[in-house]
C-alpha positions as CSV (number, residue, x, y, z in Angstrom):
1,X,8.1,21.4,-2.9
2,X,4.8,19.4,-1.7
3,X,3.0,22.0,0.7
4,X,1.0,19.5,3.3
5,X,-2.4,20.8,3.8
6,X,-4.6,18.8,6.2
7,X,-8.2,19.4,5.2
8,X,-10.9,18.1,8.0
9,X,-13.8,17.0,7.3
10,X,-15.0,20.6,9.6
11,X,-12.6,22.7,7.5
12,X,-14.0,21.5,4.0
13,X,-17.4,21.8,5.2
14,X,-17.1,25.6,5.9
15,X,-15.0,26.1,2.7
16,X,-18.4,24.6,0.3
17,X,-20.7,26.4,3.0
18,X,-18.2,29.7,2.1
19,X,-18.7,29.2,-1.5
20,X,-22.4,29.1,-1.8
21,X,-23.0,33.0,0.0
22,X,-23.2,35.6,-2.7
23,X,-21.0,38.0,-1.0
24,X,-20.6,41.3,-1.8
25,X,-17.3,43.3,-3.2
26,X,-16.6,44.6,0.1
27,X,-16.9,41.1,1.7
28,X,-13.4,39.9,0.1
29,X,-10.3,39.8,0.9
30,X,-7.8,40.6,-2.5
31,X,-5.1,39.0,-0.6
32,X,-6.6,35.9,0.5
33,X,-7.8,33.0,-2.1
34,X,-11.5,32.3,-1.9
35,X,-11.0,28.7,-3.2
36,X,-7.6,26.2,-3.2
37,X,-6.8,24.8,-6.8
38,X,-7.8,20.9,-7.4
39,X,-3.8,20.8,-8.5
40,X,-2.8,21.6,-4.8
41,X,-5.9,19.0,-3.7
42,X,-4.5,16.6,-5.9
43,X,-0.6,16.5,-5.1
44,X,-1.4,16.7,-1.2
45,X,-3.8,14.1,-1.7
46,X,-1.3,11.5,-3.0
47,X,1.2,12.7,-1.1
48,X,-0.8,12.5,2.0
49,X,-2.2,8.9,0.9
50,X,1.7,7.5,1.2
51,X,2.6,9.4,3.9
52,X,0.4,8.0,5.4
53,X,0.0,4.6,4.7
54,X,3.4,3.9,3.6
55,X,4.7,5.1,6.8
56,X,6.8,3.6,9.4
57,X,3.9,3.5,11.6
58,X,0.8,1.9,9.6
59,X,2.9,-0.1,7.6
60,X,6.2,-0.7,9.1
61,X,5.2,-1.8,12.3
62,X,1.5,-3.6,10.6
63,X,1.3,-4.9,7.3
64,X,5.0,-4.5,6.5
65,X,6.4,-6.9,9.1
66,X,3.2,-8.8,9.3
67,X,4.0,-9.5,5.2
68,X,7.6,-10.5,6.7
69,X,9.1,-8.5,4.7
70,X,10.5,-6.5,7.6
71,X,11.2,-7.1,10.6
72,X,11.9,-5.3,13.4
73,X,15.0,-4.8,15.7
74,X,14.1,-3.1,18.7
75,X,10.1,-3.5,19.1
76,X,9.2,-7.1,17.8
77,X,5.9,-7.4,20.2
78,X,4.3,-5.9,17.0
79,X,6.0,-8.3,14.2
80,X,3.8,-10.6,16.7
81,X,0.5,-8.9,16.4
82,X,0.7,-7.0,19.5
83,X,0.0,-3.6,17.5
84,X,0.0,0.1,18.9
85,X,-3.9,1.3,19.5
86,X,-2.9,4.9,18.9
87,X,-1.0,4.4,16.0
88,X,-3.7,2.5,14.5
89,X,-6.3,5.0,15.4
90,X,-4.1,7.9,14.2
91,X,-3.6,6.9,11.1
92,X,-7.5,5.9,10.7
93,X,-8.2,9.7,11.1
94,X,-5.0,10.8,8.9
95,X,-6.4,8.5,6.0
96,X,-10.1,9.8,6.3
97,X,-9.0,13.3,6.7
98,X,-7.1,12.5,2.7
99,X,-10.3,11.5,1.4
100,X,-11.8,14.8,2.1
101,X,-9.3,16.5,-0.3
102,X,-10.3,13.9,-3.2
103,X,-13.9,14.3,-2.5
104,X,-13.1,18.3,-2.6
105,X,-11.6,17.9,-5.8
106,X,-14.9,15.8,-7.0
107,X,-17.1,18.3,-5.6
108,X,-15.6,21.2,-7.0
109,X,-15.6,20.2,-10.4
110,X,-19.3,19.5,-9.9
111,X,-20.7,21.9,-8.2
112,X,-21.8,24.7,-11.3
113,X,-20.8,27.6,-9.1
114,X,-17.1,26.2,-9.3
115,X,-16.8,23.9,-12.0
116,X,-16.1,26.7,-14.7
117,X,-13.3,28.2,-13.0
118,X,-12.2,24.2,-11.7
119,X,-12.0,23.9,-15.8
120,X,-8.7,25.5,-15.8
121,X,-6.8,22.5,-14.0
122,X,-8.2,20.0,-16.5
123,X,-11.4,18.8,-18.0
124,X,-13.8,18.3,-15.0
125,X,-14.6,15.0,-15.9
126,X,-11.3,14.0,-15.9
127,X,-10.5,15.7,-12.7
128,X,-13.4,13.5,-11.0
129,X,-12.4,10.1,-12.5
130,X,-9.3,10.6,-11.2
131,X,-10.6,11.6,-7.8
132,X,-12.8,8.9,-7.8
133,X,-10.1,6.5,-8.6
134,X,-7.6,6.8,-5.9
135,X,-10.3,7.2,-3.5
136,X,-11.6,3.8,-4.7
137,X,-8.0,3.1,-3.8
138,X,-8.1,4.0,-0.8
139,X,-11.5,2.4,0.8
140,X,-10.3,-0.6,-1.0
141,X,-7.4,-1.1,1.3
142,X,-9.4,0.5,4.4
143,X,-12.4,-2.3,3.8
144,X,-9.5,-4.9,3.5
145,X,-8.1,-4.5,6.9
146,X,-11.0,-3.2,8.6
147,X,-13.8,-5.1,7.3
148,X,-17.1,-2.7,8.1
149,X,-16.2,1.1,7.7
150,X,-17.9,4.2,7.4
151,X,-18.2,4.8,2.9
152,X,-18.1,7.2,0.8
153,X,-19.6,7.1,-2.8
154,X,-19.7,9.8,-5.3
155,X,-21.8,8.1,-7.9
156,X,-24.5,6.6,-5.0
157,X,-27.1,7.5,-2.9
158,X,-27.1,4.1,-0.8
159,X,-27.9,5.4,2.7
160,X,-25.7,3.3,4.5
161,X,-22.8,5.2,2.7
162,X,-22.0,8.6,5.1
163,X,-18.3,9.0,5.6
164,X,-16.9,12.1,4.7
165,X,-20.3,14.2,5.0
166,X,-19.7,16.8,7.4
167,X,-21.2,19.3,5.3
168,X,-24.7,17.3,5.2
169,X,-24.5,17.7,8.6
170,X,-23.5,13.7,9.1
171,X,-21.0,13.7,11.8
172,X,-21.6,9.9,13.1
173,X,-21.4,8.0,10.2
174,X,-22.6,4.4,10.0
175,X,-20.6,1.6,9.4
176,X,-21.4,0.2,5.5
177,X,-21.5,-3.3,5.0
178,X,-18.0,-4.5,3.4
179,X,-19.8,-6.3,0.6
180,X,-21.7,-3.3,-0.3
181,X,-19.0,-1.3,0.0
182,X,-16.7,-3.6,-2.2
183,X,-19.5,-3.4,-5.2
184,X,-19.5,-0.1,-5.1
185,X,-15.6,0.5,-5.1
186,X,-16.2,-1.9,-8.0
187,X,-18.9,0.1,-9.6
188,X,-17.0,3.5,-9.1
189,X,-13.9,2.5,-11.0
190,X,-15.7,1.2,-13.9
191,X,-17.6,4.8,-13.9
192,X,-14.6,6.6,-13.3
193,X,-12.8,4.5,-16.3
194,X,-16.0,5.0,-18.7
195,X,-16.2,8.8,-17.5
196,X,-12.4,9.6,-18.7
197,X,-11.7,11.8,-21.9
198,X,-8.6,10.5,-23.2
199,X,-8.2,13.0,-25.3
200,X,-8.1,15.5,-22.7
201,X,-5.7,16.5,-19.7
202,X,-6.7,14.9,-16.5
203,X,-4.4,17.2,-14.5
204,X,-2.5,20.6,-15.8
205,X,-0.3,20.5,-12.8
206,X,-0.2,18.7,-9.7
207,X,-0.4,15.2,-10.8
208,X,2.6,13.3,-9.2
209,X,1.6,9.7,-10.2
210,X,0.9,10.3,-14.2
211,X,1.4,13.5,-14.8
212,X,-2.1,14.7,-15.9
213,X,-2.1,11.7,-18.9
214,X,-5.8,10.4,-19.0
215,X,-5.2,7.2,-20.6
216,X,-2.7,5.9,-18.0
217,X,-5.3,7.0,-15.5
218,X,-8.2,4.9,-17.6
219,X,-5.5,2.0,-17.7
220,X,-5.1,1.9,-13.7
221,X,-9.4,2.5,-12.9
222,X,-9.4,-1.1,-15.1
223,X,-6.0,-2.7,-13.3
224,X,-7.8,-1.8,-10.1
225,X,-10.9,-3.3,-11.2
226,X,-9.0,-6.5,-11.9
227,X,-7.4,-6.6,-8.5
228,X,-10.5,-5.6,-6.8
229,X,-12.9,-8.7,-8.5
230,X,-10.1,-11.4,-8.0
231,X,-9.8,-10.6,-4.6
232,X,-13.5,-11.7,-4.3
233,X,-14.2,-13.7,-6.6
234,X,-13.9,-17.1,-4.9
235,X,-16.7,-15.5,-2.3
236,X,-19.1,-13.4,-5.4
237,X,-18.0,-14.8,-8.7
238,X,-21.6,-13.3,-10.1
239,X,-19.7,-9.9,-9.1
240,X,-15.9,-10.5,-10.1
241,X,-16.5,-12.5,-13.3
242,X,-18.6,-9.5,-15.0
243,X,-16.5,-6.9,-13.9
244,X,-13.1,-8.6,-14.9
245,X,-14.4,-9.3,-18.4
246,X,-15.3,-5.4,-18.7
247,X,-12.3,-4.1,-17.4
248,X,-10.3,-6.5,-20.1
249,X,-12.3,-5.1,-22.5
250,X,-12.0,-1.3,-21.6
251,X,-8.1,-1.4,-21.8
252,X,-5.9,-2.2,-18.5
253,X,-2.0,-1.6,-18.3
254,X,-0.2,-3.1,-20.8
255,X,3.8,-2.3,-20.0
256,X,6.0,-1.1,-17.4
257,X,5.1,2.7,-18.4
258,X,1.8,2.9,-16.7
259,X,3.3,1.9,-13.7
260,X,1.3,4.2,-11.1
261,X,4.4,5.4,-8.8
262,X,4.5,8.4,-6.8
263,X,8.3,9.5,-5.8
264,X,9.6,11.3,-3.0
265,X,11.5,14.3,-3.5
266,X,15.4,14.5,-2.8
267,X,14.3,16.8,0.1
268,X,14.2,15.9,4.0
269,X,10.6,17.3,4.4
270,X,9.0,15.7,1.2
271,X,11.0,12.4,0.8
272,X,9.6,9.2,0.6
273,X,8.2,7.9,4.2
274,X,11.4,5.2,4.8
275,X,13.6,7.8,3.6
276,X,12.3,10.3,6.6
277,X,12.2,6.9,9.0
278,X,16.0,6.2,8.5
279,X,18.1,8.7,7.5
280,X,15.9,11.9,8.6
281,X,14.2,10.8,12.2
282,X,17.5,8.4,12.7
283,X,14.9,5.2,13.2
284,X,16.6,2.0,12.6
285,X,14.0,-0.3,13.9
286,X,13.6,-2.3,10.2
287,X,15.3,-4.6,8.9
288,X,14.7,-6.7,5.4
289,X,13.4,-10.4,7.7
290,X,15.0,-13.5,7.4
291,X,11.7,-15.6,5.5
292,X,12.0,-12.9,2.7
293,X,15.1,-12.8,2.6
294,X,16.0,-16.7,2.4
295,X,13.2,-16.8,-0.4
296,X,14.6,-14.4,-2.5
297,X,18.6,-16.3,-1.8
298,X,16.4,-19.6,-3.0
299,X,17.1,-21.8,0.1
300,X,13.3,-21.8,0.9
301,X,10.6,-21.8,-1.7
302,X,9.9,-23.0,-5.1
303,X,13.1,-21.1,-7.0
304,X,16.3,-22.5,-6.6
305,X,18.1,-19.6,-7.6
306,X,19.4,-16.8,-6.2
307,X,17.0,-13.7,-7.1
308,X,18.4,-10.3,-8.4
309,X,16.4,-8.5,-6.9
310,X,17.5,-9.5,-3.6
311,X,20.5,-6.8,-3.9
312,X,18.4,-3.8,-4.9
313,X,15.4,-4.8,-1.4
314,X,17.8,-4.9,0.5
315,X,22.1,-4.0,1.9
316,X,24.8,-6.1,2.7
317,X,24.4,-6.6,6.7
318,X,28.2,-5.1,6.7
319,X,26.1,-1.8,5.9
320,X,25.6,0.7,8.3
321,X,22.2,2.9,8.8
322,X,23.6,6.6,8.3
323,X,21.4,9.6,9.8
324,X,21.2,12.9,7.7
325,X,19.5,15.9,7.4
326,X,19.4,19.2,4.8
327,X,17.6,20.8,1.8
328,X,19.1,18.1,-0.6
329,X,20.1,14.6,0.4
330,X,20.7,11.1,-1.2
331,X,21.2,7.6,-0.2
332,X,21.4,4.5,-2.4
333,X,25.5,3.6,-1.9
334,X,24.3,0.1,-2.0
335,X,22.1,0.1,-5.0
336,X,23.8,-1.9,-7.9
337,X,25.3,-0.1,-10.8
338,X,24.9,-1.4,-14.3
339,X,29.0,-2.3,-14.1
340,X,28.7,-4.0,-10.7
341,X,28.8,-7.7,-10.9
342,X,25.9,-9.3,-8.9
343,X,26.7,-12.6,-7.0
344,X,30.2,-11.5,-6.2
345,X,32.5,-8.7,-4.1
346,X,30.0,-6.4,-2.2
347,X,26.7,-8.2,-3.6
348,X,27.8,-11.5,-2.4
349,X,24.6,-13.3,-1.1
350,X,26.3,-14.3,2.0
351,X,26.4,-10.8,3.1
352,X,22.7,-11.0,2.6
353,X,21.0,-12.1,5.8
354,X,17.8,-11.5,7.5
355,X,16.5,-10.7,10.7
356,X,14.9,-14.1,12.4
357,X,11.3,-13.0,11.9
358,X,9.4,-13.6,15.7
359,X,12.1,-13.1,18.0
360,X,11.2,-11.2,21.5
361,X,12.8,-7.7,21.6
362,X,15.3,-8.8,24.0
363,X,17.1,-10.9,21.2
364,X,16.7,-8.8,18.4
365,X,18.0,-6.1,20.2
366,X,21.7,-8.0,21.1
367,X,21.8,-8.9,17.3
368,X,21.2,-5.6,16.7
369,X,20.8,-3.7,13.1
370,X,24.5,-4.5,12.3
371,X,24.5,-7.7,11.9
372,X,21.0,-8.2,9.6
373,X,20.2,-6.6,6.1
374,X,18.6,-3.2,6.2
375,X,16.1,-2.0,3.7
376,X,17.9,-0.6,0.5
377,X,16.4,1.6,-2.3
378,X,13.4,1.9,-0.5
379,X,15.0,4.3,2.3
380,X,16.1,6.4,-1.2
381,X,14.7,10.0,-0.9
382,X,13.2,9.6,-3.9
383,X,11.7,6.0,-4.1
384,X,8.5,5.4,-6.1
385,X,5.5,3.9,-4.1
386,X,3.4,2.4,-6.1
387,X,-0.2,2.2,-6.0
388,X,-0.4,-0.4,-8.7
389,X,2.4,-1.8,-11.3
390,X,2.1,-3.6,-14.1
391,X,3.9,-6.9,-12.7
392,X,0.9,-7.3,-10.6
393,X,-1.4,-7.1,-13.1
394,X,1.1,-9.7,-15.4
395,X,0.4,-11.8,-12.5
396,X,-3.3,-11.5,-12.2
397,X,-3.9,-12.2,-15.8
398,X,-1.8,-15.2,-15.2
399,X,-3.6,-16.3,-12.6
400,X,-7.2,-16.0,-14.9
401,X,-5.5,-17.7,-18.0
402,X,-5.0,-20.6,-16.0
403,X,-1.5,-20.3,-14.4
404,X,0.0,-19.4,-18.6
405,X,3.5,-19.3,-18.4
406,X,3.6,-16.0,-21.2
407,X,2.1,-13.5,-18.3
408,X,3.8,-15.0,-15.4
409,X,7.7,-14.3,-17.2
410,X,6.5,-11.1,-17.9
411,X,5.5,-10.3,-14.2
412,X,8.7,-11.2,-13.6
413,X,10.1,-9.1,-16.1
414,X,7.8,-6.1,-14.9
415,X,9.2,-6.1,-11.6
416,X,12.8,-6.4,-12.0
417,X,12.2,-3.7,-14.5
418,X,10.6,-1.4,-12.1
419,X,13.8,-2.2,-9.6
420,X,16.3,-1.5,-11.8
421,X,18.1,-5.3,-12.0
422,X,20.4,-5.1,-15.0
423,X,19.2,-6.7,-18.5
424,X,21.2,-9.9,-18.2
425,X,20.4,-10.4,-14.8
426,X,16.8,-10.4,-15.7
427,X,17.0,-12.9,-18.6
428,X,19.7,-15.2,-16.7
429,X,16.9,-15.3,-14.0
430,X,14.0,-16.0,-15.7
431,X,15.5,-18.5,-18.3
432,X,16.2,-20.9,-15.1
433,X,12.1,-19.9,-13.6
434,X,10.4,-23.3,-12.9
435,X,7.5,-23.6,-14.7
436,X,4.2,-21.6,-13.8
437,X,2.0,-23.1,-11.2
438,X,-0.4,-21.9,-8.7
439,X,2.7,-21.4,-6.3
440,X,5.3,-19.9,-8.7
441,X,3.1,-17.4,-9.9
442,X,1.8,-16.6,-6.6
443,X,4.8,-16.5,-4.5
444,X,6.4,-14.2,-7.5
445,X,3.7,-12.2,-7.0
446,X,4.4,-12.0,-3.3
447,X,8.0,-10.8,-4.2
448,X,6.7,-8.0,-6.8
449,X,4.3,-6.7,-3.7
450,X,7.6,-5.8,-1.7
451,X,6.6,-2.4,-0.1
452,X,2.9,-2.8,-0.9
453,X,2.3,-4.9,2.2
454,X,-1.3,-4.2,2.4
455,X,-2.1,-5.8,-1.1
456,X,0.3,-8.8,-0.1
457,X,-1.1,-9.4,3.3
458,X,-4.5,-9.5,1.6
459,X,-3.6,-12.0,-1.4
460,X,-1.8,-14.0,1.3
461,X,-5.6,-14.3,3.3
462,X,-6.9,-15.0,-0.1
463,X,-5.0,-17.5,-1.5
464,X,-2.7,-18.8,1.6
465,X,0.7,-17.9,-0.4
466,X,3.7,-17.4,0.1
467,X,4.2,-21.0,2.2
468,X,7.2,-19.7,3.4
469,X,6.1,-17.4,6.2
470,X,6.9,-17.8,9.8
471,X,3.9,-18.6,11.1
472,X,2.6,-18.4,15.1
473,X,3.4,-21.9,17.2
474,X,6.7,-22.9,14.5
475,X,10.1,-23.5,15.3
476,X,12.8,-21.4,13.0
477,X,16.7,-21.4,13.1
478,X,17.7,-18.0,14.8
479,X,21.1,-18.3,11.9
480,X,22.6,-20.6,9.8
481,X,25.4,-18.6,8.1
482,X,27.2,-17.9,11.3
483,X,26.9,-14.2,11.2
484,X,24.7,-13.7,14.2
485,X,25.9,-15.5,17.7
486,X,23.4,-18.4,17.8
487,X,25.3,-20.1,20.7
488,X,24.4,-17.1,23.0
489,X,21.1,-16.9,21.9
490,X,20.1,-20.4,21.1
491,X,19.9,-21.4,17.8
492,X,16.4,-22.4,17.6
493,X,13.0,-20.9,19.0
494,X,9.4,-20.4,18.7
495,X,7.2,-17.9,17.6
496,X,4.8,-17.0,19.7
497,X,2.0,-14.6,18.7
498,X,0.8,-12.2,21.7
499,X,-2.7,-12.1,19.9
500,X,-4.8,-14.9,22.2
501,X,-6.7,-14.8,19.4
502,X,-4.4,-15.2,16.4
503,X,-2.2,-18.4,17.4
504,X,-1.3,-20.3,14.4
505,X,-1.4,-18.1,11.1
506,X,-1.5,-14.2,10.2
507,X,-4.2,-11.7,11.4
508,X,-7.6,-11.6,9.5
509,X,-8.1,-8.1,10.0
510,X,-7.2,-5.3,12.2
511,X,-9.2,-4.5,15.0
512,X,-11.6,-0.9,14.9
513,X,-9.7,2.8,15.7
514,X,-10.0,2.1,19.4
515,X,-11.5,5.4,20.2
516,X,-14.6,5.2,17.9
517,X,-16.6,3.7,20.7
518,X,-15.8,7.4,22.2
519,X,-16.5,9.8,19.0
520,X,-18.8,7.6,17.1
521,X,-20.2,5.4,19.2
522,X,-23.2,4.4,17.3
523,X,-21.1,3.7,14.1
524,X,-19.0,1.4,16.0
525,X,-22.0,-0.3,17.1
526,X,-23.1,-0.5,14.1
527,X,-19.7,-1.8,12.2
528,X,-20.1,-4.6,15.6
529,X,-23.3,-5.7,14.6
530,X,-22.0,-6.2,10.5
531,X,-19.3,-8.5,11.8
532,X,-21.4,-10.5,14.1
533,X,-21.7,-9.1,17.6
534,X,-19.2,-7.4,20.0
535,X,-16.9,-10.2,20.7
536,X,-16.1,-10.3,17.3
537,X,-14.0,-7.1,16.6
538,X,-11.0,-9.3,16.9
539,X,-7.9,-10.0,14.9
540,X,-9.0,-13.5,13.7
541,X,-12.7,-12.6,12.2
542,X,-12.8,-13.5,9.0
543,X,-14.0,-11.1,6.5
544,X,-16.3,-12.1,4.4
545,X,-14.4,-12.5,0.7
546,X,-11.8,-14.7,3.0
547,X,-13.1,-18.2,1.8
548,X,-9.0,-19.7,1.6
């Protein structure tokens, strides 16, 4: 079992300040543990990370339905940008207060008074690669959505960078600029991938995503390299082009085994976040939304063809959302088993349909969750969320070599793989793949990136794929397979965003944790001035690798 520990940025500050006394005999408690073990750090770091971000609240009701991947029944005001402040600032805090057990972990294994005893959980270098690496991770995504944020940096002494630095004494930390912070993330990974020992153990215990192997750590600090420089390289080519080439070179992922996935457990407190949404708190706001959903069926989009996948994202709408609780608990009833046939019976694509993605709450409520697809093996207790897969980086290399059609199968490969589609459903679909173009490869990738909406919502501001989203000011079709009552909700309507500012397209970013003009009020100011002035902490700034 995961034990959660919530480490503050005050809480890790005494612990080093603890540390550094020379205490006497008498001064200790035998029964109490002078230091936590970088293998408890570690586990409740990633764990934390997806809990976090992968919940229902910072990505089911942002980035998730935003993607339109989801959408929701009961609270559609944010699948139309109208997003909860307190969830947004909540989760701000929960992510920051993760950090601190990574830079913990970094510091420990540092610091000479600890890094001998720190030894025992791993070579220290290894132990602050890997630190380093899902921290880079993490401000990646934070500088994605936020634009300006408060930085960390393990391997820099910029002074702009001051999150996390309580110890120092810096509890108002500045806002970094996002293109110095991006060049550093950058700069970190190719240290952390340089600094790793291959021959060595990263982790003895406590390692959830790779189980303490160094070279599938190595392999992800280089994927995430490659993701990192292609997301700005239209904007900083003299930035990206270096660091892709280097990354190439140092070794990235290179099969469906270095997939960096970290799985629930078949428990109600430690299962994955959806599992807890559905079947544990008895939430069935999500369902799978109708653009996705007619993508993946082929009626919309480049693929004519009816995509296996669609079986294993999401149910049957003739499903029904079952609550549970207890020590040891399973769902997946709906998941395809290597003898079912797909196409036919229960896994029938008519059974498929989505929920009209932009509705007001007032329809999607009298359609209800029984008559749409709900999510499917990602409500599973123990689903993998990934922090990075090899389909994406198929994709990506795809995407440098031109658009080849050798790296764009195999992304499509990659991910069925991952999903579980049986053999000859794979090869069936892929055999009948149009060629590889700027929009195949792209809007596969925007399939692979199911449940990583963060990444998809920022390749979609990138490159402007998938073109079949919904967007603000359209007209959709509430149903065309007859399932849900169109004549007593009208069988067309409009999507109308409730952002003023975002009227005809997705957000650019999310807005600042709307109390840091309260507890940090000259780093909010400060993150202000770095986007342009106080009217622009809006929804529909641009941030500055955004040149689509």
């Amino acid at each position: 079992m995961i034990k959660k520990i919530k480490y503050t940025a005050f809480a890790t500050a005494l612990f080093f300040a603890s540390c550094s006394e020379k205490l006497t005999e008498t001064n200790i408690n035998p029964n109490v543990p002078t230091s936590v073990p970088t293998t408890t750090l570690m586990v409740n770091a990633q764990y934390r990370l997806v809990d976090d971000i992968r919940d229902q609240w910072y990505s089911g009701r942002m980035a998730l339905s935003w993607s339109q991947y989801w959408s929701q029944v009961n609270y559609t005001e944010e699948d139309r940008y109208q997003y909860r402040e307190n969830s947004n600032a909540s989760s701000w805090k929960s992510i920051y207060s993760d950090l601190m057990d990574l830079k913990t972990i970094a510091q420990l294994n540092t610091d000479p008074a600890t890094k001998g005893s720190m030894s025992a959980y791993g070579k220290n270098d290894n132990q602050i690669a890997a630190a380093r690496i899902l921290t880079s991770w993490t401000f990646m995504l934070l500088t994605e959505t936020y634009g300006p944020i408060p930085y960390d940096s393990y391997g820099s002494d910029d002074p702009s960078f001051q999150a996390l630095q309580a110890k120092e004494g810096v509890l108002n930390p500045v806002y970094a600029d996002p293109k110095d912070v991006y060049v550093d993330i950058l700069k970190e990974l190719r240290e952390s991938a340089d600094m790793i020992d291959e021959s060595a153990v990263v982790f003895t215990a406590g390692d959830r995503i790779f189980g303490g192997d160094a070279s599938k750590w190595k392999r992800l600090a280089n994927s995430l390299i490659l993701r990192g420089a292609l997301r700005i390289q239209a904007a900083a080519p003299e930035i990206a082009d270096p660091a892709i080439a280097a990354a190439l070179a140092s070794g990235i992922m290179t099969s469906e085994d270095d997939d960096a996935l970290f799985r629930g457990e078949n428990t109600a407190a430690n299962a994955s976040p959806f599992y807890k949404a559905f079947a544990v708190d008895n939430r069935t706001d999500f369902s799978v939304a109708k653009p996705f959903i007619d993508l993946l069926k082929g009626d919309v989009g480049p693929f004519a063809q009816v995509d296996p996948r669609l079986y294993y994202f999401a149910a049957p709408y003739t499903a029904k959302a079952t609550a549970s609780a207890g020590a040891a608990i399973s769902t997946g009833s709906f998941i395809p088993k290597s003898t079912d046939i797909l196409g036919a019976g229960t896994y029938d694509p008519a059974s498929y349909i989505g929920m009209p993605y932009g509705l007001e709450s007032e329809y999607t409520s009298k359609i209800g969750p029984t008559k749409v697809s709900l999510p499917n093996m990602p409500m599973q207790a123990t689903f993998g969320n990934p922090f990075m897969d090899y389909a994406e980086v198929c994709f990506i290399q795809s995407e440098l070599n031109g658009w080849d059609q050798a790296h764009y199968e195999a992304g499509v490969r990659a991910s069925m793989k991952r999903w579980g589609v049986q053999d000859a459903a794979i090869d069936a679909y892929v055999a009948a793949l149009p060629a590889a173009s700027e929009e195949t490869v792209l809007t596969q990738k925007y399939i692979a990136l199911y449940m990583q909406p963060y990444n998809a919502w920022a390749e979609y501001r990138r490159t402007g794929y998938p073109k079949t989203l919904v967007l603000p000011g359209t007209v959709s079709f509430v149903d065309v397979d007859g399932i849900i009552n169109a004549d007593e909700l009208g069988k067309e309507y409009m999507f109308e965003s409730l952002d003023a500012n975002v009227t005809d397209d997705l957000p650019s970013r999310v807005r600042f944790a709307s109390d840091e003009p309260l507890l940090n009020p000259a780093g909010y100011e400060s993150g202000l001035e770095l986007l342009g002035g106080s009217t622009k902490d809006k929804m529909n700034t641009k941030l500055w690798w955004d040149v689509n």
